[in-house]
GUTIKE-570789 format. One line per 8 residues: number of its first residue (from 1); their letters; for each residue x, y, z of C-alpha. Coordinates in Angstrom, 2 decimals. Example, Ala and Ser with C-alpha at 12.3 -4.5 7.8 and 13.67 -1.06 7.14 Angstrom:
1	as	12.30 -4.50 7.80  13.67 -1.06 7.14
***
This chain:
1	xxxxxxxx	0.00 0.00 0.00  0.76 3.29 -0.69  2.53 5.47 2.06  0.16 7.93 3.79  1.92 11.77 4.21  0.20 14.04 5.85  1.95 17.96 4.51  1.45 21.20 5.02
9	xxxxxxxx	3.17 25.42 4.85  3.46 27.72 7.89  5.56 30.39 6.50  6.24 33.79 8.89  9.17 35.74 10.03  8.07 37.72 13.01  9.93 41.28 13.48  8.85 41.55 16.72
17	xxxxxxxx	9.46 44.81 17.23  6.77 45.91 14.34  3.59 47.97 15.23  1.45 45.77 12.52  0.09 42.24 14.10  0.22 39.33 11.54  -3.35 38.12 11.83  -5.39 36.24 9.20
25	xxxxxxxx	-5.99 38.40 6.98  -2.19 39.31 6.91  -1.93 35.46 5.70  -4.76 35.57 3.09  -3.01 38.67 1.51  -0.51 36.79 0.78  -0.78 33.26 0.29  -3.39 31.18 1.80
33	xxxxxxxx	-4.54 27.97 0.33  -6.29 24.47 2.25  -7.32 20.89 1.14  -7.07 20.19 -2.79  -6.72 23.70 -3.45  -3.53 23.37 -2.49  -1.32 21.61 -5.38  -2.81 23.53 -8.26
41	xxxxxxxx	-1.43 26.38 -6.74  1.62 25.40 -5.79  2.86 22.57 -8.76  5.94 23.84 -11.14  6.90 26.39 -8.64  10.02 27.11 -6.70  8.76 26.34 -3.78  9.16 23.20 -1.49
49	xxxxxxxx	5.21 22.33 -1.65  6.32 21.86 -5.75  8.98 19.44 -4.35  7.02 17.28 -2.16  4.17 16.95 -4.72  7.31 15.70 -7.04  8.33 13.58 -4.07  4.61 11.73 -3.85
57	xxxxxxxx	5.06 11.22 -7.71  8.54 9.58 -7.15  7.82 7.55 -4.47  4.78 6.98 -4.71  3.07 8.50 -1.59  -0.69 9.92 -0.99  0.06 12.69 -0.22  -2.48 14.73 1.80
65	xxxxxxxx	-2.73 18.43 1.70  -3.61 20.24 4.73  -3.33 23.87 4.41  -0.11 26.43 3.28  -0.49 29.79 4.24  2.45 32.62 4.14  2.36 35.82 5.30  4.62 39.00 4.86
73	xxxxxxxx	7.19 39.24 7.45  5.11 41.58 10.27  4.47 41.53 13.93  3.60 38.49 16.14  0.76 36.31 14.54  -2.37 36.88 16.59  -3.95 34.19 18.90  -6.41 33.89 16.64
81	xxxxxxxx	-4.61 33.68 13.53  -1.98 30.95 14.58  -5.08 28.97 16.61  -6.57 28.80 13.07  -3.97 27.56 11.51  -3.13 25.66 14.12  -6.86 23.96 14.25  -6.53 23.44 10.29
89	xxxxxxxx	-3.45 21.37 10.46  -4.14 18.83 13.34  -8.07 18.88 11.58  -5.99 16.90 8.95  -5.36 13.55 11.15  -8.63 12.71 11.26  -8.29 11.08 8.32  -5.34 9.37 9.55
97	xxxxxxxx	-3.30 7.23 9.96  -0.20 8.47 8.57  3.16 7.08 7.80  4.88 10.22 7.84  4.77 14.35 8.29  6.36 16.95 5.67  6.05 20.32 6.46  7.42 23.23 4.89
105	xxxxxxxx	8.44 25.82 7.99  10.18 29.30 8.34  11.48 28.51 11.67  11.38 32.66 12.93  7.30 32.80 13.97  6.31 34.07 17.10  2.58 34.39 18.07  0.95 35.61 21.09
113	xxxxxxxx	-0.03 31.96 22.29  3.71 30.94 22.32  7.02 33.35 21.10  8.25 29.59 19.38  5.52 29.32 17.07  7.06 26.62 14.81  8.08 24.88 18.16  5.04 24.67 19.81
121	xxxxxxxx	3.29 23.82 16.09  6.09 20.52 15.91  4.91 19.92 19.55  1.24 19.82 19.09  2.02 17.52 16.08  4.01 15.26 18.23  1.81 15.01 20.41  -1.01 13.58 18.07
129	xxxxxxxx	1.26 10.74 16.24  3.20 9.66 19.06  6.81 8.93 18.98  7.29 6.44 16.06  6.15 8.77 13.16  8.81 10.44 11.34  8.13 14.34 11.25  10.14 16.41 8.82
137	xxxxxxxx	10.32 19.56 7.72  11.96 22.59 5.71  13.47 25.91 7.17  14.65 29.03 6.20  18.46 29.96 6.37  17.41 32.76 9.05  15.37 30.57 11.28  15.71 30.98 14.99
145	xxxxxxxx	15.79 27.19 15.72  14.64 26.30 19.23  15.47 23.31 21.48  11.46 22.49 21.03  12.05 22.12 17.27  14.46 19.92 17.37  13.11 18.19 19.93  9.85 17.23 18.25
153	xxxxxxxx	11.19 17.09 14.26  13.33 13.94 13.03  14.65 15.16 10.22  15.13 19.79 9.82  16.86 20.97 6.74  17.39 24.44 5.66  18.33 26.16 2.69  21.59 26.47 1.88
161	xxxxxxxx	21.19 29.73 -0.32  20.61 33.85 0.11  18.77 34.92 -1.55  17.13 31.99 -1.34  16.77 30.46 -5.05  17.36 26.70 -3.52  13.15 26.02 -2.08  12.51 23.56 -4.10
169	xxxxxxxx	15.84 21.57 -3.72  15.41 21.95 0.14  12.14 20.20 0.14  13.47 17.13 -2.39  16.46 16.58 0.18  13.71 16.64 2.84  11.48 13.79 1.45  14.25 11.94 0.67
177	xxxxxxxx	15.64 11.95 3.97  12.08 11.04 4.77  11.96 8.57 2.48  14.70 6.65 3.38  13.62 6.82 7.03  10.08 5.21 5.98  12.05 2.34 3.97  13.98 1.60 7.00
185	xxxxxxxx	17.43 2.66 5.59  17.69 5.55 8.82  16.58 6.29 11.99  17.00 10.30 12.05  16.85 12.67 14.57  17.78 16.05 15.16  20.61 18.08 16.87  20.77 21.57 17.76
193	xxxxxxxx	23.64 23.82 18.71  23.68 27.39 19.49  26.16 30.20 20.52  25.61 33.18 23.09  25.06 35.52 19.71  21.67 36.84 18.24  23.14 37.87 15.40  25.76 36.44 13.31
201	xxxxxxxx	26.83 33.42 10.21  26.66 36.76 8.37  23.55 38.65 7.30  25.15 38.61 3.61  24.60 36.46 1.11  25.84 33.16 0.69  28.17 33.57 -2.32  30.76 35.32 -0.22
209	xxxxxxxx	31.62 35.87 3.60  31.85 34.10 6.73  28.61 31.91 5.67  30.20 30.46 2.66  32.95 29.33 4.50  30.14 27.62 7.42  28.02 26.42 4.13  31.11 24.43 2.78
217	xxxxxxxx	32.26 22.75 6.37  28.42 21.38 6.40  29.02 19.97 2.85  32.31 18.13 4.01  31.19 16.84 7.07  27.54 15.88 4.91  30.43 12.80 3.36  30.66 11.38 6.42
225	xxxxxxxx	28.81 7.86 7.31  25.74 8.50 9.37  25.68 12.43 9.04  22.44 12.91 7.12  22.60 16.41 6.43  23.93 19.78 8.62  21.97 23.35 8.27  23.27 25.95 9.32
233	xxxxxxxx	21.05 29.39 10.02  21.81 32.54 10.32  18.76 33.15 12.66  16.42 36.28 12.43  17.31 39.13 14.94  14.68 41.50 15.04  13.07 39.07 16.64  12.86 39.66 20.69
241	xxxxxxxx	12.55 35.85 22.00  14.77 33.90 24.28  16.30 31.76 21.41  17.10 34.33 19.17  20.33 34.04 17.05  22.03 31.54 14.82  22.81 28.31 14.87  23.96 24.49 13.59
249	xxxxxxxx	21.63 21.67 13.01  22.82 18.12 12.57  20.59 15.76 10.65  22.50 12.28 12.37  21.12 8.17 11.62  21.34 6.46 15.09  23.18 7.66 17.79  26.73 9.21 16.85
257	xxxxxxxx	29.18 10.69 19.07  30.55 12.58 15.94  27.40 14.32 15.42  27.96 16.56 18.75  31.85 17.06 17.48  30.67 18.14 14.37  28.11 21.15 16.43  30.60 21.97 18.40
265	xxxxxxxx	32.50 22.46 15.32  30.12 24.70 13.28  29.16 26.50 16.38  32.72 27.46 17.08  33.35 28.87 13.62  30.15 30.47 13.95  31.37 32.47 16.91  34.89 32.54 15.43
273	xxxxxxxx	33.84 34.82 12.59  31.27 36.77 14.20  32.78 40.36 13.45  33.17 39.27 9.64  30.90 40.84 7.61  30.20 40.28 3.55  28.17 43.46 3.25  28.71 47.66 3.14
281	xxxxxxxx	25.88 49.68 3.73  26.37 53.03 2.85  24.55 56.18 3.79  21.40 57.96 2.03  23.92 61.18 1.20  26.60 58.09 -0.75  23.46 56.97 -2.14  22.06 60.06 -3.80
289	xxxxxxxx	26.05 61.02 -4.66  26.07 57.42 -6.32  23.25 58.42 -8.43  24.49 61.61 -9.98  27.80 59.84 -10.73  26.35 56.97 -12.42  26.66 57.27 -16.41  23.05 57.15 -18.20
297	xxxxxxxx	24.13 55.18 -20.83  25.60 52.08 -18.29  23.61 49.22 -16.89  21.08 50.72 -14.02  22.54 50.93 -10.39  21.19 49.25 -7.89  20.60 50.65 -4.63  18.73 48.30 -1.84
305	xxxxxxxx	17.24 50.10 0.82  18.51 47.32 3.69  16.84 49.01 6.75  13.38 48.90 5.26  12.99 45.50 4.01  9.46 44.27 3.99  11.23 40.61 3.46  12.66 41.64 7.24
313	xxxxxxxx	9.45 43.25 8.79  9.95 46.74 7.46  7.00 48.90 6.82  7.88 49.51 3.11  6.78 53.37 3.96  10.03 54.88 5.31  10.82 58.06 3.53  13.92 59.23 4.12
321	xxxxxxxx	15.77 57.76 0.78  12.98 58.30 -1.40  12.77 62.38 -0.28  16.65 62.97 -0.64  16.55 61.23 -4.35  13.52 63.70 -5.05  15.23 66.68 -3.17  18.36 65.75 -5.59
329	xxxxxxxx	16.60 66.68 -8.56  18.13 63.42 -10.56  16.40 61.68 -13.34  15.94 58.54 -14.72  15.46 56.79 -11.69  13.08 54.39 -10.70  11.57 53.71 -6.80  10.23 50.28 -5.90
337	xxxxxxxx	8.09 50.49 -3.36  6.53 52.70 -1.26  3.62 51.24 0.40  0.97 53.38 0.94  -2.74 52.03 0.95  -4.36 55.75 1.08  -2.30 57.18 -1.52  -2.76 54.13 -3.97
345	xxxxxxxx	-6.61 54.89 -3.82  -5.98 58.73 -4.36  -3.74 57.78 -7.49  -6.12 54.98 -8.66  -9.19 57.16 -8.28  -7.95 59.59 -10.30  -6.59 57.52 -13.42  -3.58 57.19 -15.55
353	xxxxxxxx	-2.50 61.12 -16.73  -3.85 62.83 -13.64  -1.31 65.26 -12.42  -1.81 65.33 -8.72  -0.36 66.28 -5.35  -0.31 63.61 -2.61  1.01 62.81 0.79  2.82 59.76 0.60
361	xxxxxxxx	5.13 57.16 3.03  5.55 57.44 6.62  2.28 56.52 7.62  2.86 53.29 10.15  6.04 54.93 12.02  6.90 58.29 11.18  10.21 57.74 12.99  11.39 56.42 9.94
369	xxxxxxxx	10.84 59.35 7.93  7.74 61.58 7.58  5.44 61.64 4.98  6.54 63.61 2.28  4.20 65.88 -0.18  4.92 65.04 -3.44  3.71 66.69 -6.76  3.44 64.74 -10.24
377	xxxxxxxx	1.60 62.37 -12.93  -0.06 59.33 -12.66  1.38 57.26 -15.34  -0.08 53.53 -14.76  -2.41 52.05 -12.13  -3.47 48.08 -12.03  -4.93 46.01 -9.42  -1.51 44.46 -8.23
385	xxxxxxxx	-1.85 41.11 -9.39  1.58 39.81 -10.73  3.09 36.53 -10.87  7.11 36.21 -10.23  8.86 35.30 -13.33  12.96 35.69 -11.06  15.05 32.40 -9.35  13.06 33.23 -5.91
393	xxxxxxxx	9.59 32.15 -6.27  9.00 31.67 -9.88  5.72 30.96 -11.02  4.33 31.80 -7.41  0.89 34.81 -7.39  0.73 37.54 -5.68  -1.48 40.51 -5.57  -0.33 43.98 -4.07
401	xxxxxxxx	-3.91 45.24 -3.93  -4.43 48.62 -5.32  -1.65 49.90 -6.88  -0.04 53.11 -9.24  3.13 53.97 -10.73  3.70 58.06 -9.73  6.08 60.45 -11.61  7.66 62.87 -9.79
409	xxxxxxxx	10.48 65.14 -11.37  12.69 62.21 -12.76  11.50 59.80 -10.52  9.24 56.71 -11.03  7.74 55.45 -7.79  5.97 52.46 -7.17  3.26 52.72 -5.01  1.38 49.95 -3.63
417	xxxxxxxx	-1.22 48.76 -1.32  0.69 45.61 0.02  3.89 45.02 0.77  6.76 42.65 -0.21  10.23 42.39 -0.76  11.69 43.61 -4.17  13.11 40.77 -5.46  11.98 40.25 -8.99
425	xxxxxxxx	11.57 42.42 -11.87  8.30 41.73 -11.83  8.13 44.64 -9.22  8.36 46.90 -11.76  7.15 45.45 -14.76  3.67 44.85 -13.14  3.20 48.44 -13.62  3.93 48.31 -17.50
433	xxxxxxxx	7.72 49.67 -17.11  10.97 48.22 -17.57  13.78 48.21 -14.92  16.44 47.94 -17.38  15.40 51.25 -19.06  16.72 53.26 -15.72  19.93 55.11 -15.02  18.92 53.92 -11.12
441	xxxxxxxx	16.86 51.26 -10.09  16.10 51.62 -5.68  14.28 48.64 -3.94  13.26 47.79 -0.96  14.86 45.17 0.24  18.32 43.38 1.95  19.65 40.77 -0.39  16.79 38.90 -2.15
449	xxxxxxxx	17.09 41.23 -4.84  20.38 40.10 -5.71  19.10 36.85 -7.69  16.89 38.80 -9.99  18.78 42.40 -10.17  22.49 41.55 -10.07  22.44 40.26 -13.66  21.17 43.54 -14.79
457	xxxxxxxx	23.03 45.76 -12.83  25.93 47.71 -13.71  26.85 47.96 -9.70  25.02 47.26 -6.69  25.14 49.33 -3.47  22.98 48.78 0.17  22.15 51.56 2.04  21.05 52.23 5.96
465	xxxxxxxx	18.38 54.71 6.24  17.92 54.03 9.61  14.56 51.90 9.35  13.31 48.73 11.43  15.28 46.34 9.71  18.63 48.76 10.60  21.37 46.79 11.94  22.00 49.79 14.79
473	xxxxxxxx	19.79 46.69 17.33  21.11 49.24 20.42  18.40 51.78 19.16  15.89 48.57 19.65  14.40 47.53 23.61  15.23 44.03 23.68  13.70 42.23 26.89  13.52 38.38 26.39
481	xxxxxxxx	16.39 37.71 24.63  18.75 35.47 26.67  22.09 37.79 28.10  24.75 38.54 27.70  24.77 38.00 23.94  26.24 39.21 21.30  26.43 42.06 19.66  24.25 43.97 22.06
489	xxx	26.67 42.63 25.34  29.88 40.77 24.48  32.68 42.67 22.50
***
């Protein structure tokens, strides 16, 4: 008979020092799908769901859909949202038994009915199929893992990428560690190590830096009998919660001695290199200086607005980059995206060639920059449906709500209703304009962008405009995070 596997996607990364609350509506914004609604939506994607309906194919499971929800990266999920989802998932065993669990987790939510959401989620699972089902599950490189995650999972792998092009490849090494553990081959489980460091493993991305070093010791040790597979996460620090930070996760068959070596191994390097740093953010003043400099006729430069990444938590609303490009009178630049629900309705109210005056940004925290009056011509509005065509989520929907492309001076801005990341091209060219057509191109967003811009750019810059995603954590009130701990207390 064939083997029953019961699946599902939890997907947040809780910036818990943001003034929105994820609840569910924040969820059905973005992506929020149950039952046999499920695979249409997620088959020939880059996304793990697309790798364990693959998986079922290969190995022939019945695979049972449960429900996959994601929501931008926010606040804490409400009680009410994460009891929801909660009662959606564990709905799914009553038409149990199963063989085997595959979820698809961040491994950074925090919810106000317990600050380790994914923890607590693996627990409640545990707790329904006992000890001798194999649980396994995805996470992303910056999850906070927790003691209570590894406790209750068998088998945790994360991706191995940032920006994070490798989804689908982490959810085919997942089944087939699952796989293999169903067929008798293994008997996984899960260990966890962690250093006295909230951030570190390098907020840059993988290709270079401290975490490409980490990333290749996993590999090595990965050729070793009975070492299944080793993660290694950069953890999520905006996040205030009492296992915070990053850490190494050892996927081991049996019991293995060299499976704590190789921890205390990763760990160590971890702390090792935690000054080393693969990224330079500059200021907004280098940023607007960058832009005059840059030759019209070269590839567009690419600035990424690090400190309010909506990939991170950010609002997508803070002003202060957007006003000093305007104040600098340049042209040919293009601004992806402010995220203003008010001023999208003003601009999509009054229609493509309106010339207008609007307040816009700065509405959620004006700390971050005020909002700014701005004078100029609706040149596009849509309804914000787009589907990503980049390496991160190709093929996946998503819908910005109302939204309007505004020209100011020599500025393009994107405004939406929604926010997201900037990491496809799609951000622009849902609007009807082309990225590659700019002298400057300015997201929002850390290093996702990377995948999708970097082959178009003639240089790349990051930029601190002192947002919530800013890496200055002293200007942030931490009060559960476990201390001393670097970098807010050691060195």
């Amino acid at each position: 008979m064939k083997k029953r596997i019961l699946t599902a996607l939890v997907n947040h990364e809780t910036n818990t020092f943001s003034r929105i609350p994820t609840d569910l509506d924040s969820f059905r914004a973005r992506r929020y799908f149950e039952g046999d609604d499920i695979f249409p939506a997620f088959r020939g994607t880059n996304t793990e769901i697309a790798a364990f309906i693959d998986a079922a194919e290969r190995y022939d499971w019945e695979l049972v859909p449960t429900i996959a929800v994601q929501a931008t990266p926010s606040g804490p999920v409400t009680a009410e949202a994460f009891n929801h989802i909660a009662r959606r998932l564990l709905a799914g065993f009553s038409d149990g038994p199963f063989d085997g669990i595959l979820l698809a987790l961040h491994g950074a939510m925090v919810s106000d009915v317990n600050e380790d959401g994914e923890g607590y989620l693996l627990e409640l699972i545990r707790d329904r199929v006992g000890p001798h089902v194999p649980v396994a599950a995805t996470l992303d490189l910056h999850a906070n893992v927790t003691v209570n995650m590894a406790r209750h999972a068998d088998i945790l792998v994360s991706y191995k990428t940032y920006p994070h092009v490798d989804m689908y490849d982490a959810g085919m090494e997942t089944a087939a560690l699952l796989q293999r553990t169903l067929n008798g081959e293994i008997r996984p489980s899960t260990l966890l190590g962690k250093c006295e460091m909230m951030d570190g493993a390098d907020h840059g991305r993988t290709p270079g830096g401290p975490m490409r070093q980490l990333l290749q010791m996993a590999r090595g040790f990965e050729t070793e009998p009975g070492i299944l597979s080793v993660s290694v996460n950069g953890g999520f620090p905006w996040a205030d919660t009492l296992e915070t930070g990053p850490s190494a996760l050892v996927v081991v068959d049996g019991e293995s001695a060299r499976s704590h070596e190789i921890v205390q191994a990763m760990t160590g390097e971890i702390w090792e290199r935690r000054h080393e740093l693969s990224i330079d953010l500059k200021t907004v003043s280098e940023a607007v200086t960058a832009i005059t400099e840059h030759p019209g006729d070269a590839d567009p430069l690419v600035i990424a607005e690090f400190s309010d990444n909506p990939g991170g938590g950010g609002y997508g609303d803070a002003t202060r980059l957007l006003k000093a490009v305007l104040d600098a009178g340049v042209d040919g630049v293009a601004f992806s995206l402010i995220v203003d629900p008010e001023a999208a309705r003003i601009m999509n109210q009054a229609g493509a060639g309106a010339e207008i005056t609007v307040e816009l940004g700065g509405r959620v925290d004006p700390a971050f920059g005020e909002p700014i009056q701005v004078s100029g011509t609706v040149m596009a509005t849509c309804d914000g449906d787009l589907v990503h065509e980049g390496p991160m989520h190709r093929g996946v929907a998503v819908n910005l709500g109302p939204s309007a492309l505004f020209r100011s001076g020599g500025v393009d801005i994107v405004v939406t209703s929604r926010k997201v990341q900037v990491y496809d091209l799609q951000h622009f060219r849902f609007l009807g304009i082309e990225p590659t057509g700019y002298r400057a191109l300015v997201v929002k967003s850390a290093h996702h962008f990377r995948a999708a811009y970097e082959p178009i750019a003639g240089k790349v810059m990051t930029v601190d405009a002192g947002g919530l995603t800013s890496r200055n954590y002293q200007e942030l009130t931490y009060r559960r995070v476990r201390r001393p701990v670097f970098p807010l207390d050691i060195d």
